[in-house]
MIDOSE-1310 file (N, C-alpha, C; in nm, 2 decimals, decimal comma, always signed):
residues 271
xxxx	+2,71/+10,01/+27,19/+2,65/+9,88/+27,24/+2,67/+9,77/+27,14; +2,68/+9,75/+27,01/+2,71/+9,69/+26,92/+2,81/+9,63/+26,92; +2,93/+9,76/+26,97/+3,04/+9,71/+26,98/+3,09/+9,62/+27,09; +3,01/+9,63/+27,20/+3,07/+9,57/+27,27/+2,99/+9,37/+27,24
xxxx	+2,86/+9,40/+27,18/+2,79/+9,29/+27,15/+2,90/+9,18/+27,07; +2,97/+9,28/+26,96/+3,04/+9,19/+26,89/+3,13/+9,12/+26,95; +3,21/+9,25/+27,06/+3,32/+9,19/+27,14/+3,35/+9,04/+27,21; +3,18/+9,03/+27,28/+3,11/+8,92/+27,36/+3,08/+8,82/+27,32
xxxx	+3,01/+8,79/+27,23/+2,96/+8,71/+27,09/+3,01/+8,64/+27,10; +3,17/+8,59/+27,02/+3,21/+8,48/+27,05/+3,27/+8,40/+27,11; +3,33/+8,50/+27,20/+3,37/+8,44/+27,35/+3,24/+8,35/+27,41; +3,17/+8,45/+27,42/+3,07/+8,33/+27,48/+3,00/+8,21/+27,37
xxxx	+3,02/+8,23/+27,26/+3,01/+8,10/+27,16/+3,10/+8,04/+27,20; +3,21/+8,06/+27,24/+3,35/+7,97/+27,24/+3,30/+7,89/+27,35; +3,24/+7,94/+27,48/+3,22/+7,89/+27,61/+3,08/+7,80/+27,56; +2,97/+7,83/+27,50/+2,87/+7,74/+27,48/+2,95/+7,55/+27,39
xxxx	+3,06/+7,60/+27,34/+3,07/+7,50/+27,28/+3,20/+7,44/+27,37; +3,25/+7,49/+27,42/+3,34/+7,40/+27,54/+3,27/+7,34/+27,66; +3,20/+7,42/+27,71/+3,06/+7,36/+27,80/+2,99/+7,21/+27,69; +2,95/+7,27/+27,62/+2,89/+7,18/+27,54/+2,94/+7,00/+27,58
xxxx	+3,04/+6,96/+27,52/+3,12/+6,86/+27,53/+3,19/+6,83/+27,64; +3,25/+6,93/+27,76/+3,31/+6,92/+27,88/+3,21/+6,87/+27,97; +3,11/+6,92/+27,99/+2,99/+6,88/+28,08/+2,96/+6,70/+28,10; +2,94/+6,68/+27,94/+2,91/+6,51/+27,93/+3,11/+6,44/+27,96
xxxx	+3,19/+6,49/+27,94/+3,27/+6,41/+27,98/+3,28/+6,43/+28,17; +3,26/+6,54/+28,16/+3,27/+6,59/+28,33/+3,18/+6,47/+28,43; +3,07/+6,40/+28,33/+2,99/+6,30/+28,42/+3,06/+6,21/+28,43; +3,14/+6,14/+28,34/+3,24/+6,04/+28,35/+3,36/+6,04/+28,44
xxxx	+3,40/+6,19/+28,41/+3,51/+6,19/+28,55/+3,44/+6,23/+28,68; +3,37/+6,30/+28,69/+3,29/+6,25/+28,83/+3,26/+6,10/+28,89; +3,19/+6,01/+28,82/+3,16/+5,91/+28,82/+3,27/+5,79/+28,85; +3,35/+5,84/+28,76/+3,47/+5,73/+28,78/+3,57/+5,77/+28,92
xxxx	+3,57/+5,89/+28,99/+3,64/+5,93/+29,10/+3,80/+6,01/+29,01; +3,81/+6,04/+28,91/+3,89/+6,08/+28,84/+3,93/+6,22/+28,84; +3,88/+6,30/+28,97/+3,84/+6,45/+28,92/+3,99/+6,50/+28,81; +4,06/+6,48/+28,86/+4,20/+6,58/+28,82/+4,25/+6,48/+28,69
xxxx	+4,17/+6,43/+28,65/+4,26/+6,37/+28,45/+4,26/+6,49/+28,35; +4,14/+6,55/+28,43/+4,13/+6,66/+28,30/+4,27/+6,78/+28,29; +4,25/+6,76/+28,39/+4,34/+6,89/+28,39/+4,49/+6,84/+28,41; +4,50/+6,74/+28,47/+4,69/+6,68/+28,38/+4,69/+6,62/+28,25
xxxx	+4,57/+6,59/+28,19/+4,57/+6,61/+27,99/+4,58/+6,73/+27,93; +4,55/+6,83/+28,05/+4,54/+6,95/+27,96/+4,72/+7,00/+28,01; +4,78/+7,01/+28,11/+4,90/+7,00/+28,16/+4,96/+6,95/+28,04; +4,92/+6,84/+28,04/+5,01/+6,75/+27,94/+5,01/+6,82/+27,74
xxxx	+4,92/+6,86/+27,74/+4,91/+6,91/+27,61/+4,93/+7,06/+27,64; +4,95/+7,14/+27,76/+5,02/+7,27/+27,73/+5,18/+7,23/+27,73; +5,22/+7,15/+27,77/+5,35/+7,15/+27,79/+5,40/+7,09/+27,62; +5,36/+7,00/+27,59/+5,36/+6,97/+27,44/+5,39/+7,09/+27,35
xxxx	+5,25/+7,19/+27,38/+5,26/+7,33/+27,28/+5,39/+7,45/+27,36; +5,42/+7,40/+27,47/+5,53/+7,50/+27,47/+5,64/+7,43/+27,43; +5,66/+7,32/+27,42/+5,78/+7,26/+27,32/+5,78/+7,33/+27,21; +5,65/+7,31/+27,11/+5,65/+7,37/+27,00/+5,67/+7,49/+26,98
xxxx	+5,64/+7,59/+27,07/+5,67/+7,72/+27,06/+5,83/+7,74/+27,08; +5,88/+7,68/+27,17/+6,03/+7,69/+27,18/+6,11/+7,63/+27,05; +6,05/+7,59/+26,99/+6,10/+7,52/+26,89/+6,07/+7,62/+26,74; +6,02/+7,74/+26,77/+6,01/+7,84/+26,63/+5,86/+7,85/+26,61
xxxx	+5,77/+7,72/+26,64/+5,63/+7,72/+26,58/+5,56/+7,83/+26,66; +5,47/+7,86/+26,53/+5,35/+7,96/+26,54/+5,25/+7,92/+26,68; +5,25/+7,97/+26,76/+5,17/+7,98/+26,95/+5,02/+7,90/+26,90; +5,00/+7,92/+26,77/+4,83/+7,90/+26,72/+4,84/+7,84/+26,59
xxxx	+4,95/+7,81/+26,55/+4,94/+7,72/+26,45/+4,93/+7,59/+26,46; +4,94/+7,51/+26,31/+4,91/+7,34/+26,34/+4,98/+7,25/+26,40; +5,12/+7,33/+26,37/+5,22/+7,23/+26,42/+5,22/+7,25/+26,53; +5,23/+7,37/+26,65/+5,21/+7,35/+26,79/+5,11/+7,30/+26,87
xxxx	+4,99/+7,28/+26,72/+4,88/+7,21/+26,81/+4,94/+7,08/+26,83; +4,97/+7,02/+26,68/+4,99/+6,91/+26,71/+5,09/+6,81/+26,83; +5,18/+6,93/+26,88/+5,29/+6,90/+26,94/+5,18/+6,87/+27,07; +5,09/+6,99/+27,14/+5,02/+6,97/+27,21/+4,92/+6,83/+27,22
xxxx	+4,86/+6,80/+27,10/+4,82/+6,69/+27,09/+4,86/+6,55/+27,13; +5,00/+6,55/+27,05/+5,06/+6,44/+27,06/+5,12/+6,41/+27,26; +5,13/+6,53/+27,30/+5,17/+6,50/+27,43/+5,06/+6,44/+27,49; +4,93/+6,50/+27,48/+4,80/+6,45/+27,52/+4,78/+6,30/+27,54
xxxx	+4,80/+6,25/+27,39/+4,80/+6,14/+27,39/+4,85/+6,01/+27,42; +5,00/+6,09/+27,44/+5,10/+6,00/+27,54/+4,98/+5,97/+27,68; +4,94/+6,11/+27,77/+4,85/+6,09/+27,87/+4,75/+5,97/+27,82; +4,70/+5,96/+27,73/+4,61/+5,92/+27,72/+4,65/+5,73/+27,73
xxxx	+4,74/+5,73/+27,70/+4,78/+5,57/+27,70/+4,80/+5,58/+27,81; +4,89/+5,62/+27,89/+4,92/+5,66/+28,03/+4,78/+5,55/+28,12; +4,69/+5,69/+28,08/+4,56/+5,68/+28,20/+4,49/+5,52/+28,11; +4,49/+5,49/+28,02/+4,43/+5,36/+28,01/+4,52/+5,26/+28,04
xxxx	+4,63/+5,27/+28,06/+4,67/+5,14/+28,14/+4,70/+5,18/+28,25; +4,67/+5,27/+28,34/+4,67/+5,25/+28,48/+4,59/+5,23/+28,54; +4,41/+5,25/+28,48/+4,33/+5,24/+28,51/+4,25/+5,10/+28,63; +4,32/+5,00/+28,55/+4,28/+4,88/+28,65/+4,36/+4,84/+28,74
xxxx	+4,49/+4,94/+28,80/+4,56/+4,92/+28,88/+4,51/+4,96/+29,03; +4,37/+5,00/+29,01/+4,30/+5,13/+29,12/+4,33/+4,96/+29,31; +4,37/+4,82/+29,27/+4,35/+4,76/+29,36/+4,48/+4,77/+29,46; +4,59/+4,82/+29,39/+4,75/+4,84/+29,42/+4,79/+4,98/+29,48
xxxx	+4,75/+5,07/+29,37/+4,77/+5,24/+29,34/+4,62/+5,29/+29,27; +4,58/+5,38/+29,37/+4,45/+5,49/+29,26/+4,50/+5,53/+29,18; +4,44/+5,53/+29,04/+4,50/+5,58/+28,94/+4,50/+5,73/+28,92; +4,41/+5,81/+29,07/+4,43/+5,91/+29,10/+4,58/+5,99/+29,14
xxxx	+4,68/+5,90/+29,21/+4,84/+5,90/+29,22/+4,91/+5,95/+29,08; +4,87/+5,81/+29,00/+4,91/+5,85/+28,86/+4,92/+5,97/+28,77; +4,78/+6,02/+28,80/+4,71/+6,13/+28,72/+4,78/+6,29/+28,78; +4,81/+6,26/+28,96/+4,85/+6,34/+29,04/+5,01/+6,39/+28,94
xxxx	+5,08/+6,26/+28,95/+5,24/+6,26/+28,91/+5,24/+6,31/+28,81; +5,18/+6,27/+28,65/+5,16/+6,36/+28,55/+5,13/+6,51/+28,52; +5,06/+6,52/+28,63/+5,06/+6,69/+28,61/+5,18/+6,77/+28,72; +5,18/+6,68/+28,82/+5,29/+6,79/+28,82/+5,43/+6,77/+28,75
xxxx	+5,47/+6,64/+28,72/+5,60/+6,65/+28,59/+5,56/+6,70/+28,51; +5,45/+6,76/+28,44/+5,47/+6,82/+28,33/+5,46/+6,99/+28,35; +5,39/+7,00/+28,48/+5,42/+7,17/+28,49/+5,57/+7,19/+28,55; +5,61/+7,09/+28,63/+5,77/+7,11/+28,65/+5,84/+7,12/+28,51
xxxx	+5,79/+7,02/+28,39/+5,90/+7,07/+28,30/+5,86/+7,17/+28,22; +5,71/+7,20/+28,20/+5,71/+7,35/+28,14/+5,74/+7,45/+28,20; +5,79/+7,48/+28,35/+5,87/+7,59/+28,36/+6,00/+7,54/+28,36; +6,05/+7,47/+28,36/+6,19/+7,47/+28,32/+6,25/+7,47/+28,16
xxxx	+6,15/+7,44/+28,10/+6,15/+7,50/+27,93/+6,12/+7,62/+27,92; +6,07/+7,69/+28,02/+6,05/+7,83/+27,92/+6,13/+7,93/+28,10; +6,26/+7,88/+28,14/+6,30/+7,96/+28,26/+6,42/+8,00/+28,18; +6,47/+8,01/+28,12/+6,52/+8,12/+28,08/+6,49/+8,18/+27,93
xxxx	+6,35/+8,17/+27,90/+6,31/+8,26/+27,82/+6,27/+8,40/+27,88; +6,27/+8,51/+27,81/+6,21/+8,66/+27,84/+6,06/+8,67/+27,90; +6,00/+8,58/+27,81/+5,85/+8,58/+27,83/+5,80/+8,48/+27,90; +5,85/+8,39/+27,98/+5,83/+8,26/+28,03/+5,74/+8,30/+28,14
xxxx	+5,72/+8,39/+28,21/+5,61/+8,42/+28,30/+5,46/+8,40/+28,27; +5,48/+8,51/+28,12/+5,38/+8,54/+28,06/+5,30/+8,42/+27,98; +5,40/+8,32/+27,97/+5,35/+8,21/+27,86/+5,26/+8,11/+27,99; +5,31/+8,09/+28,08/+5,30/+8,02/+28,18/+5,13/+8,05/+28,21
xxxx	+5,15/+8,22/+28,26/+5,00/+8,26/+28,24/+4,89/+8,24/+28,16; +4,90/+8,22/+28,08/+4,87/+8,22/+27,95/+4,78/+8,07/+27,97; +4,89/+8,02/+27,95/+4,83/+7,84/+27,97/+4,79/+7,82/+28,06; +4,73/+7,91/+28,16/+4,67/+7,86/+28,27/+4,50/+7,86/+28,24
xxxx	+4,52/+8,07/+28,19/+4,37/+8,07/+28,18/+4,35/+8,18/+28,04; +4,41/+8,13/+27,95/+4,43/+8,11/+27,86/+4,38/+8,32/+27,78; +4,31/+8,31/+27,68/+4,29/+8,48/+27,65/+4,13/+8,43/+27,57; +4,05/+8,41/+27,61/+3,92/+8,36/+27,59/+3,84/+8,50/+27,45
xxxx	+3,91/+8,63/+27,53/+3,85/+8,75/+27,42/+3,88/+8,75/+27,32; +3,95/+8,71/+27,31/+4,07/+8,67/+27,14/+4,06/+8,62/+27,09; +3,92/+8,47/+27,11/+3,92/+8,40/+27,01/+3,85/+8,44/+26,87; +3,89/+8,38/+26,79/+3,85/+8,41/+26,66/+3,73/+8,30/+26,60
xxxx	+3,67/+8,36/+26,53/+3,51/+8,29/+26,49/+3,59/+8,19/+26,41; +3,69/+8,17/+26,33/+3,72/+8,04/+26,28/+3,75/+7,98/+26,36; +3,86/+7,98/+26,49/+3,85/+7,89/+26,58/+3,75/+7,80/+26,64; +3,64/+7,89/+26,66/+3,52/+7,84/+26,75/+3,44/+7,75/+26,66
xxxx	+3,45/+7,79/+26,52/+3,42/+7,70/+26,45/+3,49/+7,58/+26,37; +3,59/+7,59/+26,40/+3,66/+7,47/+26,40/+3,64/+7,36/+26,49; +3,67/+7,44/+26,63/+3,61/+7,34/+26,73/+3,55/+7,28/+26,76; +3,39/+7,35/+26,72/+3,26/+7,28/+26,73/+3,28/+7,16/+26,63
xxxx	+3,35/+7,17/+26,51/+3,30/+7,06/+26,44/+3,40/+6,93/+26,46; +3,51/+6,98/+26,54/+3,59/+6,86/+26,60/+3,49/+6,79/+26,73; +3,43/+6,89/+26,79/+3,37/+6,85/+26,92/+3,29/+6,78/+26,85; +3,19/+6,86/+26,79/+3,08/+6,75/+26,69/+3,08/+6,64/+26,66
xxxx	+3,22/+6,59/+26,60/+3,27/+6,45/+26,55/+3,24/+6,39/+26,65; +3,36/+6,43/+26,80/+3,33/+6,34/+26,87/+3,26/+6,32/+26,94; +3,16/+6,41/+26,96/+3,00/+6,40/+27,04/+2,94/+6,27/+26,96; +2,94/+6,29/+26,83/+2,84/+6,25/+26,75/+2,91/+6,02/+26,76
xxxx	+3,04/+6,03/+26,76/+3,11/+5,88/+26,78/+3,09/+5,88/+26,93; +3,06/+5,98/+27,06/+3,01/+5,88/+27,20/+2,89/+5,87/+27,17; +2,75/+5,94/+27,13/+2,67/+5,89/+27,09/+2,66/+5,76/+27,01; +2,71/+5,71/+26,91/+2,71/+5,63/+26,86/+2,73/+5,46/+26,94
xxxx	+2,84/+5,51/+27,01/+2,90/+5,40/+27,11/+2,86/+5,44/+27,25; +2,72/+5,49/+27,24/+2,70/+5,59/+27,42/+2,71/+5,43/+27,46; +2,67/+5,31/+27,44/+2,63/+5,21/+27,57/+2,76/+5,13/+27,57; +2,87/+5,12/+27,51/+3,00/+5,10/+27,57/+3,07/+5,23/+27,64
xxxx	+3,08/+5,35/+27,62/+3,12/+5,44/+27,70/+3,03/+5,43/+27,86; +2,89/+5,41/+27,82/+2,83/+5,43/+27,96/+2,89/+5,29/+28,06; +2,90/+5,21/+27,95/+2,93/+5,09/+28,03/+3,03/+5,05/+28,13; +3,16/+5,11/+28,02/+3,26/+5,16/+28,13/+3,29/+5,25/+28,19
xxxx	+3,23/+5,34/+28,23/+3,19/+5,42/+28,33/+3,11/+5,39/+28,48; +2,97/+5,39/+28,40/+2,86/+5,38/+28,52/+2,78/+5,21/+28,53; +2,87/+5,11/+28,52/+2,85/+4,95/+28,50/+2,99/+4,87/+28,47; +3,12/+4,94/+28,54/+3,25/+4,86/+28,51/+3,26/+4,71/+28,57
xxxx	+3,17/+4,65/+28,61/+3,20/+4,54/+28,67/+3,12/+4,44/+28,58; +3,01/+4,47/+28,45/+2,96/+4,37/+28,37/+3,07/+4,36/+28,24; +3,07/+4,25/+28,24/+3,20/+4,21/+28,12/+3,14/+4,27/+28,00; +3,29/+4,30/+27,89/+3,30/+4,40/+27,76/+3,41/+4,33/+27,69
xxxx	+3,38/+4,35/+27,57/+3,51/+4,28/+27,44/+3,56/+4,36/+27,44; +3,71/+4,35/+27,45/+3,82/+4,47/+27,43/+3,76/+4,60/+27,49; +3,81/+4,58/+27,62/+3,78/+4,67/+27,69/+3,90/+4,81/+27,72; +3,99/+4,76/+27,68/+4,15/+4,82/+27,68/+4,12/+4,94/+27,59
xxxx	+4,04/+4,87/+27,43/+4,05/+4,93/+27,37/+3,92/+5,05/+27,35; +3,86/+5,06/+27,41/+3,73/+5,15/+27,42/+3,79/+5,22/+27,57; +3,87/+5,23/+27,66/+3,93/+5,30/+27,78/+4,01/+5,41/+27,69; +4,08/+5,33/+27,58/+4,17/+5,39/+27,50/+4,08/+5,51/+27,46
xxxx	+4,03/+5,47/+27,37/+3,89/+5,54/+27,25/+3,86/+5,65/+27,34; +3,80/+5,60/+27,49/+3,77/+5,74/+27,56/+3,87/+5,84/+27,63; +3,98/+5,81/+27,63/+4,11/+5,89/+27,73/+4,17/+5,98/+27,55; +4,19/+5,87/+27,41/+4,22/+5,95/+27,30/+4,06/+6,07/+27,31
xxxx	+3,98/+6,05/+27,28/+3,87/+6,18/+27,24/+3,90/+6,25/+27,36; +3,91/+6,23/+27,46/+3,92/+6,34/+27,56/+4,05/+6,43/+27,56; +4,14/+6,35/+27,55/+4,26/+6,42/+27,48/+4,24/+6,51/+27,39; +4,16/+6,53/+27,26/+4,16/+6,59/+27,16/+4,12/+6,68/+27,19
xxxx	+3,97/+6,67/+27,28/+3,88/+6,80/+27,32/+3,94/+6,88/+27,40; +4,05/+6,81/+27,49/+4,13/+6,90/+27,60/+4,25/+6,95/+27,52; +4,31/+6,93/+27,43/+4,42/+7,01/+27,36/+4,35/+7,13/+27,28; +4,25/+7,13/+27,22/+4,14/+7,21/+27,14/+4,13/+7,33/+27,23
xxxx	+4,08/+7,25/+27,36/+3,98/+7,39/+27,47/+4,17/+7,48/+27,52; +4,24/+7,41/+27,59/+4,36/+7,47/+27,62/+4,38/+7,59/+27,50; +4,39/+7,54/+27,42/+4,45/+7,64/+27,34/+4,35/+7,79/+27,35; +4,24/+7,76/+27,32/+4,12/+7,89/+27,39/+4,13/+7,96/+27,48
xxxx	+4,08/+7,85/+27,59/+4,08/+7,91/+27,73/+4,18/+7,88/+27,84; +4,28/+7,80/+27,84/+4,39/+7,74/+27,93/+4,32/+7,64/+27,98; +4,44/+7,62/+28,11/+4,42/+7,46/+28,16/+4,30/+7,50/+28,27; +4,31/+7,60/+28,34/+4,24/+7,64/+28,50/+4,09/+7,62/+28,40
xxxx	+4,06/+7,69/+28,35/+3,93/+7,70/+28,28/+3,94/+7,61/+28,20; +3,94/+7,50/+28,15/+3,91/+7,39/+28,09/+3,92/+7,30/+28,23; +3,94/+7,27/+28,33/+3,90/+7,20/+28,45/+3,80/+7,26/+28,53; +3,75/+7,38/+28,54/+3,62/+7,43/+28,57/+3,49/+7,43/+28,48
xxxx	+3,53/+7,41/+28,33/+3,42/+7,38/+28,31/+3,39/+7,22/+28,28; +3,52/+7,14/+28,26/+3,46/+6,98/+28,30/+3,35/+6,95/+28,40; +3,45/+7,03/+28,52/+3,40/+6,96/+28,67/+3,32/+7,00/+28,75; +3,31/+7,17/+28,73/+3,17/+7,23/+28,80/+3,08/+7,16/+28,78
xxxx	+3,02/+7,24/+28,63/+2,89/+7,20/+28,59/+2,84/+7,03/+28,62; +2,98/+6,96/+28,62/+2,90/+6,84/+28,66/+2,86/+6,83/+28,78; +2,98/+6,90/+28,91/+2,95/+6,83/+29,03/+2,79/+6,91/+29,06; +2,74/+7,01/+29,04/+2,67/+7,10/+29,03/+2,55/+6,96/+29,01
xxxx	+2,51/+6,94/+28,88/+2,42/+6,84/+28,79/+2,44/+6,73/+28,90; +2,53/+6,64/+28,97/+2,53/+6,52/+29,02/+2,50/+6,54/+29,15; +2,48/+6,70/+29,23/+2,44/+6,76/+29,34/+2,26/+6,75/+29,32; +2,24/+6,80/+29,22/+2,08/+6,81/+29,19/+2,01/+6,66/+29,15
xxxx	+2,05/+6,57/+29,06/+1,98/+6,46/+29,07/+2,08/+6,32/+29,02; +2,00/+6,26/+29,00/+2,10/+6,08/+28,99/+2,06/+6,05/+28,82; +1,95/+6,08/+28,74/+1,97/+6,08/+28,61/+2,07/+6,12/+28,56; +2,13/+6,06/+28,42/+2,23/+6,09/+28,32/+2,17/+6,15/+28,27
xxxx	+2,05/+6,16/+28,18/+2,05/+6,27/+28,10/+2,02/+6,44/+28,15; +1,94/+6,40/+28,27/+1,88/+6,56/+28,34/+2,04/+6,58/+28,38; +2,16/+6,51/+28,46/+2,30/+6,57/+28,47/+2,32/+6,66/+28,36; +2,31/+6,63/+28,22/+2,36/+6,65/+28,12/+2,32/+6,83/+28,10
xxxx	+2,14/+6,77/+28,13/+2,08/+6,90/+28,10/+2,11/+7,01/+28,17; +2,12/+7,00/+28,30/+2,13/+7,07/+28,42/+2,27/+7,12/+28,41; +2,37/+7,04/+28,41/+2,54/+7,05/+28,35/+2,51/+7,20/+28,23; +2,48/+7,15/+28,12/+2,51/+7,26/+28,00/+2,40/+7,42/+28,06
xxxx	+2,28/+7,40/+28,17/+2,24/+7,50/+28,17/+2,31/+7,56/+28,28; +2,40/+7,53/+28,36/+2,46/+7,59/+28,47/+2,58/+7,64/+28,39; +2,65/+7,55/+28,30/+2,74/+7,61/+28,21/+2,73/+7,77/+28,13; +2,63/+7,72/+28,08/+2,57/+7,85/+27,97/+2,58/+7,96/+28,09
xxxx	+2,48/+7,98/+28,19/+2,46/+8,07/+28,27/+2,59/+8,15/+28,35; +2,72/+8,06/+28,35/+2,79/+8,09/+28,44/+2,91/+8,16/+28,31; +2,89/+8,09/+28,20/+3,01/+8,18/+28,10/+2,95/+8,28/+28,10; +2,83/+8,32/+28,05/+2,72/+8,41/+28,04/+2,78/+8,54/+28,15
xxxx	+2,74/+8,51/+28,25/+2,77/+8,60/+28,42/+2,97/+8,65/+28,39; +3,01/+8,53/+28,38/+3,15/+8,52/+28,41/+3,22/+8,67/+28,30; +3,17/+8,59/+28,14/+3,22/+8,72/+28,04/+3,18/+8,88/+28,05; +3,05/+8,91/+28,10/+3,02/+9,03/+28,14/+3,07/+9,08/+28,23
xxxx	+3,09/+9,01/+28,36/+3,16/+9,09/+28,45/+3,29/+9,09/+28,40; +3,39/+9,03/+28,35/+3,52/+9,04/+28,36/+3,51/+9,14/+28,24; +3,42/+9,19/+28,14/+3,41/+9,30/+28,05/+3,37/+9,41/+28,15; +3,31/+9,44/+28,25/+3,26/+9,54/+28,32/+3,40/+9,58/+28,45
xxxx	+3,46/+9,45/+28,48/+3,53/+9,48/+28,60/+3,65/+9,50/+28,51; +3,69/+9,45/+28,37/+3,79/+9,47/+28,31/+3,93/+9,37/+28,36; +3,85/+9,27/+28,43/+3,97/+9,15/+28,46/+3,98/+9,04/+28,39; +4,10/+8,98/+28,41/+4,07/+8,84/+28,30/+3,96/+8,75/+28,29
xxxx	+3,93/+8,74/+28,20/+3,80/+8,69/+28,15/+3,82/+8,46/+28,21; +3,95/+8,45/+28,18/+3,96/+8,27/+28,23/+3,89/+8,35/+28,38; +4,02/+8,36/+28,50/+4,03/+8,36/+28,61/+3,84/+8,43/+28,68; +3,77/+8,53/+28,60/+3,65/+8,59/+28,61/+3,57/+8,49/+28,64
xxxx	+3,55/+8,37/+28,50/+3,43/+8,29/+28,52/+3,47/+8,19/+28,58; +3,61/+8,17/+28,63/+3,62/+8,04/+28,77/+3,56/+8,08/+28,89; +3,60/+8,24/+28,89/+3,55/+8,25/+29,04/+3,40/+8,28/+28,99; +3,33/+8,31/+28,91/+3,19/+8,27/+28,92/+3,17/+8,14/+28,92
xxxx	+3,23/+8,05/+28,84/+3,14/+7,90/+28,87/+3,12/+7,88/+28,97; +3,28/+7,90/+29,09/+3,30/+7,84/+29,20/+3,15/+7,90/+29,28; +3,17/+8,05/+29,27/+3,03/+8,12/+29,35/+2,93/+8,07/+29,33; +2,88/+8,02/+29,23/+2,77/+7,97/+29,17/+2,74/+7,82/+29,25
xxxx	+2,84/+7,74/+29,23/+2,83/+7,61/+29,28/+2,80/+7,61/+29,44; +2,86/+7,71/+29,51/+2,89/+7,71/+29,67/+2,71/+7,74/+29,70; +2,67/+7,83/+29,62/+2,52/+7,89/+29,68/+2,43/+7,81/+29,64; +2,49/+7,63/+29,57/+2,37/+7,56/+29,52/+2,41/+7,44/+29,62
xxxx	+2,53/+7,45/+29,72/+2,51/+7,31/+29,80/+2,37/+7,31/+29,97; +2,33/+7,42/+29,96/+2,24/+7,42/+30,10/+2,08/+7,38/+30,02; +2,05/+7,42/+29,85/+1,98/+7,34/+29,84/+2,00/+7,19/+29,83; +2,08/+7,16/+29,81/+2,16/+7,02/+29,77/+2,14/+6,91/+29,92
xxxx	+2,21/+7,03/+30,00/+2,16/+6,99/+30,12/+2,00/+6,95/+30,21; +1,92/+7,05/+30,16/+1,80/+7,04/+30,17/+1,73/+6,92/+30,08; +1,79/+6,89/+29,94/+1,71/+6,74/+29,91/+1,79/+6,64/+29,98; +1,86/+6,63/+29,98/+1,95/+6,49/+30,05/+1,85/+6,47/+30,16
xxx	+1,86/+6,60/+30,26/+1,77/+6,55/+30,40/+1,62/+6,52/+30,38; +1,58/+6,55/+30,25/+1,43/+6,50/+30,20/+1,41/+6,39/+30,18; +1,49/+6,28/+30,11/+1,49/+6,15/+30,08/+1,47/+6,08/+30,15
């Protein structure tokens, strides 16, 4: 029993602390109508790290992170200046084209490699059992930073978010500020858990939280307790059923979310 305690342990540390920080950005891409940024930044930053790896670097070392990074942040300029185009083109089009040029070019970088199946997989839903307690702790304290700088600036982040039509000083450059930190946290979580599971835990737990009430902070709250609960459910079964642990707790979130729209439904017709 111990053993398998230990086994569990950090994986689901790893999940409390990607939940953690995904949930509060997940209100923003909800809010903004953005669903899929998340997950063509994380596109964008696996495709980066399979450059790197074709390139000799270590799968988990600095320099493929960084390679992953830096593609991110190309995204990240990307989505801030397309953002105010939404009167012409949704910058949902945008966000659409990005991910799939970049999963078209990460299989054609790794199509005539041996293992290109396998890597493909990989980046999708990544090997969550494997992480290592320095990782997780690494992470947290990257997440940390930048929890602790949207806190700092919560009422310009909120502003452009949930109030984009009241004027703001350099506004370009705080769209920037938020598309770079999201970048960071999405190249971090990829490398963990892949791209499929780092867009389920953005987006569930919010749509979940923005199903149950119209407060930001109870989203928040409601967000990280549906999160906790659903890595929780997700890692045990895929240790019990012996299936991959990403693909496991998608199809629990998804189950999870589907059995909470008839209450959802029931308040709506209350109001």
């Amino acid at each position: 029993m111990n053993g398998v305690f230990e086994l569990l342990l950090w994986p689901f540390l790893a999940s409390l602390v990607l939940v953690g920080i995904h949930v509060y950005f997940g209100l923003h891409v909800i809010k903004r109508g953005i669903i899929f940024v998340d997950l063509s930044l994380a596109q964008m930053a696996a495709l980066g790290m399979t450059l790197g790896i074709l390139l000799g670097h270590d799968p988990i070392g600095d320099v493929s992170y960084l390679y992953a990074l830096g593609a991110a942040l190309v995204g990240a300029v990307v989505f801030t200046f397309t953002r105010g185009m939404g009167s012409k083109v949704p910058q949902e089009a945008f966000i659409g084209i990005v991910y799939a040029a970049c999963s078209a070019a990460a299989i054609v970088l790794v199509s005539h490699q041996p293992e290109g199946a396998e890597h493909i997989r990989y980046m999708l839903v990544g090997s969550l059992l494997t992480v290592t307690p320095a990782a997780v702790i690494k992470t947290a304290i990257a997440y940390g930073i930048i929890g602790l700088f949207h806190w700092l600036a919560r009422s310009r982040f909120l502003q452009l978010t949930f109030r984009p039509d009241k004027p703001m000083a350099h506004t370009r450059l705080w769209e920037f500020l938020f598309y770079a930190g999201f970048a960071v946290v999405v190249t971090s979580s990829v490398k963990i858990c892949g791209v499929l599971v780092v867009f389920v835990f953005l987006v569930v737990p919010a749509v979940f939280a923005a199903l149950i009430t119209d407060s930001i902070a109870r989203r928040l709250i409601y967000g990280w307790l549906f999160g906790l609960v659903g890595s929780a459910i997700g890692i045990v079964m895929s240790y019990w059923l012996d299936t991959p642990t990403g693909a496991t707790m998608i199809c629990v979130f998804a189950i999870m979310l589907l059995g909470v729209i008839p209450l959802a439904r029931r308040q709506a017709a209350d109001r």
